[in-house]
mmCIF file as Biopython writes it, N, C-alpha, C and O atoms, coordinates in Angstrom:
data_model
#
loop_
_atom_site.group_PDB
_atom_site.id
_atom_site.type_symbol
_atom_site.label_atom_id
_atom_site.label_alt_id
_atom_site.label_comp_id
_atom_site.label_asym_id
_atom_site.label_entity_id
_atom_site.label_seq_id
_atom_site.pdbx_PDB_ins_code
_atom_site.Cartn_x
_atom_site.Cartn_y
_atom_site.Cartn_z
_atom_site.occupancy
_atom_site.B_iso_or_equiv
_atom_site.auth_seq_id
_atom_site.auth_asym_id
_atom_site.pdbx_PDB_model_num
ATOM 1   N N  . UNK A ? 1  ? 12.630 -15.297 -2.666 1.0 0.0 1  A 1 
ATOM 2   C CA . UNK A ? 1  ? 11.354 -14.610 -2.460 1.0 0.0 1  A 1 
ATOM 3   C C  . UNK A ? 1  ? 11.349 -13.286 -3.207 1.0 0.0 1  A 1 
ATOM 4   O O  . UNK A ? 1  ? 12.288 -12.496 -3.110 1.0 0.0 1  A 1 
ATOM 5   N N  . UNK A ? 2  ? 10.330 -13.071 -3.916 1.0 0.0 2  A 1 
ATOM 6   C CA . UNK A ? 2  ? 10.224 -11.836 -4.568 1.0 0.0 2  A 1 
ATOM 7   C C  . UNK A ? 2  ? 9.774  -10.688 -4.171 1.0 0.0 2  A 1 
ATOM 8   O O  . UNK A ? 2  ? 8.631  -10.507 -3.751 1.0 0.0 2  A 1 
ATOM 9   N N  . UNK A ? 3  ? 10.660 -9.819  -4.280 1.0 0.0 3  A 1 
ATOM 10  C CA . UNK A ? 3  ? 9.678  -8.499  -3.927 1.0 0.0 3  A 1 
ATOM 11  C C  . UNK A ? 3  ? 9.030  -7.475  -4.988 1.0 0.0 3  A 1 
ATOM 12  O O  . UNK A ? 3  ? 9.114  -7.336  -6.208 1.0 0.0 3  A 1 
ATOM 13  N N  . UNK A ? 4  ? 8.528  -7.001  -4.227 1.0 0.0 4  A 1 
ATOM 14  C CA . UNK A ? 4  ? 7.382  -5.884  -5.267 1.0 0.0 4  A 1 
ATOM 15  C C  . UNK A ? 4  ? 7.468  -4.442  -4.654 1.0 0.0 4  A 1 
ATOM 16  O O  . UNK A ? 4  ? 7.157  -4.015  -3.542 1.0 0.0 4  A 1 
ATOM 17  N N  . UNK A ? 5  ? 8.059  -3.775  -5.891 1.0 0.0 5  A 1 
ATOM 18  C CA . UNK A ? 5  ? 7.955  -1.900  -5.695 1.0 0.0 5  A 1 
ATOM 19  C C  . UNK A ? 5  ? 6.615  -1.597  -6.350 1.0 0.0 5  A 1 
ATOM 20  O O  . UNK A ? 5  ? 6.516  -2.173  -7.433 1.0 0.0 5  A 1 
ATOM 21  N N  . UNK A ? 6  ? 5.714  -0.975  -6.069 1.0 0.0 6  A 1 
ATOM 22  C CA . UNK A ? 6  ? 4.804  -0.523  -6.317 1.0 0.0 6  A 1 
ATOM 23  C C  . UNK A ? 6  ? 4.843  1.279   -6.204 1.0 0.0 6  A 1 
ATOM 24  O O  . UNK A ? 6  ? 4.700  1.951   -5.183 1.0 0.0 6  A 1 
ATOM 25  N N  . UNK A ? 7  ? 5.065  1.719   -7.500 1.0 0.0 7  A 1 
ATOM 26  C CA . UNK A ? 7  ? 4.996  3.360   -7.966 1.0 0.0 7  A 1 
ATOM 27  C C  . UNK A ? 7  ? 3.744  4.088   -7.635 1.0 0.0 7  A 1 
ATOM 28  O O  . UNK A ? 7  ? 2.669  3.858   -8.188 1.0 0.0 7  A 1 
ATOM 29  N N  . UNK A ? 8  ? 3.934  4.991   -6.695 1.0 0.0 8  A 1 
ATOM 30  C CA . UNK A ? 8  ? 2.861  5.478   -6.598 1.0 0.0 8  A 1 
ATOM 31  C C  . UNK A ? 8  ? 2.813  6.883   -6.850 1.0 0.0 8  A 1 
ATOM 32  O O  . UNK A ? 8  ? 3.901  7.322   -6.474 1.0 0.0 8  A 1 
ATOM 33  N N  . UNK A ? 9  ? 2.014  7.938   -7.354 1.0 0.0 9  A 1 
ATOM 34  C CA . UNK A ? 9  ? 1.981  9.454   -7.734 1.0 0.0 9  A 1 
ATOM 35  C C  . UNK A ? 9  ? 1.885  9.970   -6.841 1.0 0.0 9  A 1 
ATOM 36  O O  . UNK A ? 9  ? 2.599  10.973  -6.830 1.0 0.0 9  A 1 
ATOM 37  N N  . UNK A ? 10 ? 1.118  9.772   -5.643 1.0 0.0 10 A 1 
ATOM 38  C CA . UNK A ? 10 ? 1.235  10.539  -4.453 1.0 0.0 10 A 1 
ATOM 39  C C  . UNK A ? 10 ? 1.988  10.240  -3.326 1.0 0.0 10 A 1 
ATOM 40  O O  . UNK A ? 10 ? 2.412  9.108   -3.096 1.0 0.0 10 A 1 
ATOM 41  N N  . UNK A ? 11 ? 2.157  11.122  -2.672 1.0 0.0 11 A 1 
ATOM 42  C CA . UNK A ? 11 ? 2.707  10.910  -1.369 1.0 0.0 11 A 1 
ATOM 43  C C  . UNK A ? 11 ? 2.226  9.781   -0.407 1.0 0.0 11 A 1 
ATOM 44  O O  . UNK A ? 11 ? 1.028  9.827   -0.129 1.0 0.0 11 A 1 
ATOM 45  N N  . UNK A ? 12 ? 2.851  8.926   0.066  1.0 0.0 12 A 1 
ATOM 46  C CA . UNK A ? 12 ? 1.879  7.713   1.127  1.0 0.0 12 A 1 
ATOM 47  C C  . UNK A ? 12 ? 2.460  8.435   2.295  1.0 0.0 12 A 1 
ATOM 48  O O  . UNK A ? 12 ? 3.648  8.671   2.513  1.0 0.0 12 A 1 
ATOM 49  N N  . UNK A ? 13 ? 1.080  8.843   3.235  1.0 0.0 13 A 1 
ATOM 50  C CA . UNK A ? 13 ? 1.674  9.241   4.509  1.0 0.0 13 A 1 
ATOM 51  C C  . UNK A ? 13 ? 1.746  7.415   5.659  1.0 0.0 13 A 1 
ATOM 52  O O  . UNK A ? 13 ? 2.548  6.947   6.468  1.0 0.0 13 A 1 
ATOM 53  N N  . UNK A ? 14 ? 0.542  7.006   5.118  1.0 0.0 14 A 1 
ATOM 54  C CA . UNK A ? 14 ? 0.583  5.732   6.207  1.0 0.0 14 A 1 
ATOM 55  C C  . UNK A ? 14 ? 0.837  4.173   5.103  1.0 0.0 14 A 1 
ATOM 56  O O  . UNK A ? 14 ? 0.627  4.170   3.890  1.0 0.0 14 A 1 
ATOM 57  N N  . UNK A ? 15 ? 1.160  3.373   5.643  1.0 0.0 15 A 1 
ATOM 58  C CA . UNK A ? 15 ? 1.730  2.458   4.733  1.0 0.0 15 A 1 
ATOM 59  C C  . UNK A ? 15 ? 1.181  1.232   5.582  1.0 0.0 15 A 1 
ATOM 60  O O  . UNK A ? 15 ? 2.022  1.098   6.472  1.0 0.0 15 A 1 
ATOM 61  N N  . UNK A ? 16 ? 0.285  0.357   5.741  1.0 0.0 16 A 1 
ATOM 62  C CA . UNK A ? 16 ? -0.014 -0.931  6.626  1.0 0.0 16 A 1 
ATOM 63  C C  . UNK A ? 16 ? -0.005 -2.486  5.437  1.0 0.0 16 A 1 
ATOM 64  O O  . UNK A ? 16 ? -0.757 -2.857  4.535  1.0 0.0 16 A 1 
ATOM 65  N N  . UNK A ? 17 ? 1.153  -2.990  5.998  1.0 0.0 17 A 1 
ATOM 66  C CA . UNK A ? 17 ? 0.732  -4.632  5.104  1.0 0.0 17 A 1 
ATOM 67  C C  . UNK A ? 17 ? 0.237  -5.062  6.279  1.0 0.0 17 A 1 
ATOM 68  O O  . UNK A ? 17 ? 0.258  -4.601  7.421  1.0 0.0 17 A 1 
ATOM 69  N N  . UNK A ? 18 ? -0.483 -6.614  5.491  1.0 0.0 18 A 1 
ATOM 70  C CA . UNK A ? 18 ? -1.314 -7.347  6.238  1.0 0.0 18 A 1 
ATOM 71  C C  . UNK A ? 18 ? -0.342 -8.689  5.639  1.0 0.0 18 A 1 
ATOM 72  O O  . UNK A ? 18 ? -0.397 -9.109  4.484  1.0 0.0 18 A 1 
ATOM 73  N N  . UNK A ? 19 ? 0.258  -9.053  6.378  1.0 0.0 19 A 1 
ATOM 74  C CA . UNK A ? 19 ? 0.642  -10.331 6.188  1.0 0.0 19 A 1 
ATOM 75  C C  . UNK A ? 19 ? -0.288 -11.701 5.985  1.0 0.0 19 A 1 
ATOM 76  O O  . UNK A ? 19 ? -0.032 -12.505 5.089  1.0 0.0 19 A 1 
ATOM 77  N N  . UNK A ? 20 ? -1.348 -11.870 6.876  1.0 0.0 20 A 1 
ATOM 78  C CA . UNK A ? 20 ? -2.229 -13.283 6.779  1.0 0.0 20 A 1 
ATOM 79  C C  . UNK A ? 20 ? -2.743 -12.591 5.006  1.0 0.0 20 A 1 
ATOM 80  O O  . UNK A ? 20 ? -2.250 -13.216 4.067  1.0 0.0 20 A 1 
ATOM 81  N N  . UNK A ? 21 ? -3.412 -11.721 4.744  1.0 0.0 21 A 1 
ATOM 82  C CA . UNK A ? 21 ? -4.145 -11.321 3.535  1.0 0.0 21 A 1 
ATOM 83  C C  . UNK A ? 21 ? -3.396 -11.191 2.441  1.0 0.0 21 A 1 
ATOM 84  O O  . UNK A ? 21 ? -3.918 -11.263 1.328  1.0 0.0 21 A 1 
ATOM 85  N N  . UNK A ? 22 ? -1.957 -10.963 2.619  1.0 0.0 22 A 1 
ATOM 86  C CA . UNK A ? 22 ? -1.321 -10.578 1.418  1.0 0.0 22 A 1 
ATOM 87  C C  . UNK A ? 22 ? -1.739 -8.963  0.989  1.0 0.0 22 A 1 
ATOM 88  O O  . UNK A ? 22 ? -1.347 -8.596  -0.119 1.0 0.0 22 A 1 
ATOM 89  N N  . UNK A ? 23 ? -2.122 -8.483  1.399  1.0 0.0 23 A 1 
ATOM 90  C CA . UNK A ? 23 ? -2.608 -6.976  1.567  1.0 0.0 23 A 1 
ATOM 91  C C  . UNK A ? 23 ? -1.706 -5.543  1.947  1.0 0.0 23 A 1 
ATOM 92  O O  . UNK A ? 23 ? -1.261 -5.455  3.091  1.0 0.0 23 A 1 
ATOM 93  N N  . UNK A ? 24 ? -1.521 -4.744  1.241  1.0 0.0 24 A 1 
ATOM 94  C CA . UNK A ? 24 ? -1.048 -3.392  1.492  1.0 0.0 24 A 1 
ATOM 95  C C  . UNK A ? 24 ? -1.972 -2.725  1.545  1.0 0.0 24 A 1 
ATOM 96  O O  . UNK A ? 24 ? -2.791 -2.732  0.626  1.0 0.0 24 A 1 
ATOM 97  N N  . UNK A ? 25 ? -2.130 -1.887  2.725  1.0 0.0 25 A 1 
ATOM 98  C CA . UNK A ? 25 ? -3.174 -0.471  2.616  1.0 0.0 25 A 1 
ATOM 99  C C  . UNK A ? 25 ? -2.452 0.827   3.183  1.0 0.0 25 A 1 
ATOM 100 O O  . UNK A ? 25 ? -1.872 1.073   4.241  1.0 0.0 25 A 1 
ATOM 101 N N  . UNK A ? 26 ? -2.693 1.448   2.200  1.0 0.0 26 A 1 
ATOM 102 C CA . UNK A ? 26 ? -2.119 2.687   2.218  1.0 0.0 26 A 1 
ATOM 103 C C  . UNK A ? 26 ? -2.963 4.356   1.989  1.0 0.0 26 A 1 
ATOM 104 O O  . UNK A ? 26 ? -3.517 4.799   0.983  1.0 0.0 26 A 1 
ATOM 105 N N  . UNK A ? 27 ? -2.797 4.910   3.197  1.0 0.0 27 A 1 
ATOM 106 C CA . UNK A ? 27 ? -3.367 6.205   2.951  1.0 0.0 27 A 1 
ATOM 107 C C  . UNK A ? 27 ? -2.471 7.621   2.214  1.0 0.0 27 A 1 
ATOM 108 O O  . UNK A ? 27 ? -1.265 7.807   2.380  1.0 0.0 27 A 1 
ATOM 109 N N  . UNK A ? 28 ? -3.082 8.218   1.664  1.0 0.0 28 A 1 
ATOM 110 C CA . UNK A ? 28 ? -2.687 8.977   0.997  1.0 0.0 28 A 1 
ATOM 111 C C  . UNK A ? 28 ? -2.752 10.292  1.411  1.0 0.0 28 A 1 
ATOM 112 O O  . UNK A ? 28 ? -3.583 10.584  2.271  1.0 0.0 28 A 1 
ATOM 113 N N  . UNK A ? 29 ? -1.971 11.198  0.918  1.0 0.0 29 A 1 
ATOM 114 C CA . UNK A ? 29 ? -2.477 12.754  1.708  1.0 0.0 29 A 1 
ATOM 115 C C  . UNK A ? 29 ? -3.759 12.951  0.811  1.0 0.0 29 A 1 
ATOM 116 O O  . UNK A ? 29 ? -3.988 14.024  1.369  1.0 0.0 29 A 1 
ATOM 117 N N  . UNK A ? 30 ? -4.593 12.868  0.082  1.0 0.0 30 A 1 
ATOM 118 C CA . UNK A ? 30 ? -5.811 12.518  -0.256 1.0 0.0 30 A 1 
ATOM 119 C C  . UNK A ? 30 ? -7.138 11.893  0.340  1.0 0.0 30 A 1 
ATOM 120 O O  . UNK A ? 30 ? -8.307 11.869  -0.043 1.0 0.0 30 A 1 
ATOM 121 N N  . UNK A ? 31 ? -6.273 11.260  1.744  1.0 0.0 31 A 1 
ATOM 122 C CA . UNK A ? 31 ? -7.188 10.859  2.340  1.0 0.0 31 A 1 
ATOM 123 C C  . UNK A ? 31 ? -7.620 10.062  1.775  1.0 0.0 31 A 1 
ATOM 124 O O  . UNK A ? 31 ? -8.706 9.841   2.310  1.0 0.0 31 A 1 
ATOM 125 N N  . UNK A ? 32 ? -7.403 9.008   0.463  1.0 0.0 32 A 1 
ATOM 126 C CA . UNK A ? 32 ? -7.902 7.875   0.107  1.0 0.0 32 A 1 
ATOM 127 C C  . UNK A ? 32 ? -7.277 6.872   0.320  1.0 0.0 32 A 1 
ATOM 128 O O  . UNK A ? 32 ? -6.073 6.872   0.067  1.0 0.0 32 A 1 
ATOM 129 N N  . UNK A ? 33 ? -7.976 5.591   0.907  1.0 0.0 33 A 1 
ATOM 130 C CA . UNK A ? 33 ? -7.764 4.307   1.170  1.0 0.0 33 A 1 
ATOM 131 C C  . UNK A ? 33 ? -7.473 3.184   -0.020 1.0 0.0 33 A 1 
ATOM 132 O O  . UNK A ? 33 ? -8.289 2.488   -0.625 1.0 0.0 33 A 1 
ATOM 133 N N  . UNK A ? 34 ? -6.293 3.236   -0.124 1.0 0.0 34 A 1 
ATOM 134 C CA . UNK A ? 34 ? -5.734 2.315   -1.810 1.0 0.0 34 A 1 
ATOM 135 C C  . UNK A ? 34 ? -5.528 0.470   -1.106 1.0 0.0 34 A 1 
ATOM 136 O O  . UNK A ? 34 ? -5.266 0.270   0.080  1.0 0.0 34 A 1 
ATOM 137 N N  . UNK A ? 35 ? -5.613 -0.042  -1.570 1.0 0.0 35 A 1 
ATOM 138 C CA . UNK A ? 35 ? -5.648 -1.469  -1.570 1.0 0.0 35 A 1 
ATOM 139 C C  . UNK A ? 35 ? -5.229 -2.139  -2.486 1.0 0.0 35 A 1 
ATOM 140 O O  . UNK A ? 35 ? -5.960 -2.493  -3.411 1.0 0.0 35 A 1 
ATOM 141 N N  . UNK A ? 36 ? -3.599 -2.529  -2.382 1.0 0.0 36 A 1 
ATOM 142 C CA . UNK A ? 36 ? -3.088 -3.591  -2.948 1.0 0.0 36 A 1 
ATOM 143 C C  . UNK A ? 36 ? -2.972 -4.961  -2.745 1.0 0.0 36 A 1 
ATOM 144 O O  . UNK A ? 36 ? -2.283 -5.325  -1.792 1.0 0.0 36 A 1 
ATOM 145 N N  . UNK A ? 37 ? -3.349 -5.549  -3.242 1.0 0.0 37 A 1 
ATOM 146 C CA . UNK A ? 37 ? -3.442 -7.078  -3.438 1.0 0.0 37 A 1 
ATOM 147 C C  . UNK A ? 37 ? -1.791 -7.733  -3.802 1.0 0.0 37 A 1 
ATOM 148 O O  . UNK A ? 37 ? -1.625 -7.837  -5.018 1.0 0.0 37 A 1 
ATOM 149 N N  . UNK A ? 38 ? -0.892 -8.063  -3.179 1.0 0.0 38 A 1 
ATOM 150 C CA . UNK A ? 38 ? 0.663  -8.732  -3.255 1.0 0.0 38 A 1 
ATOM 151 C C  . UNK A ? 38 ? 0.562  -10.328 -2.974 1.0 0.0 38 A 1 
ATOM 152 O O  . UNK A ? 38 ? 1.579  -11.021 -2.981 1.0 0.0 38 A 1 
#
């Protein structure tokens, strides 16, 4: 099974996968809502 590092520039304060979706969501000290697709 493969895994995936995903580099990010900012700090991630909150980090949520979604297992059924295949989904990472991650907040930022930016307060923006990023959405990775894995």
């Amino acid at each position: 099974q493969a895994k995936e590092v995903i580099e990010c520039a900012e700090n991630i304060d909150l980090a949520t996968y979604i297992p059924d979706k295949h989904c990472l969501v991650t907040l930022t000290q930016k307060s923006k809502l990023k959405f990775f697709d894995l």
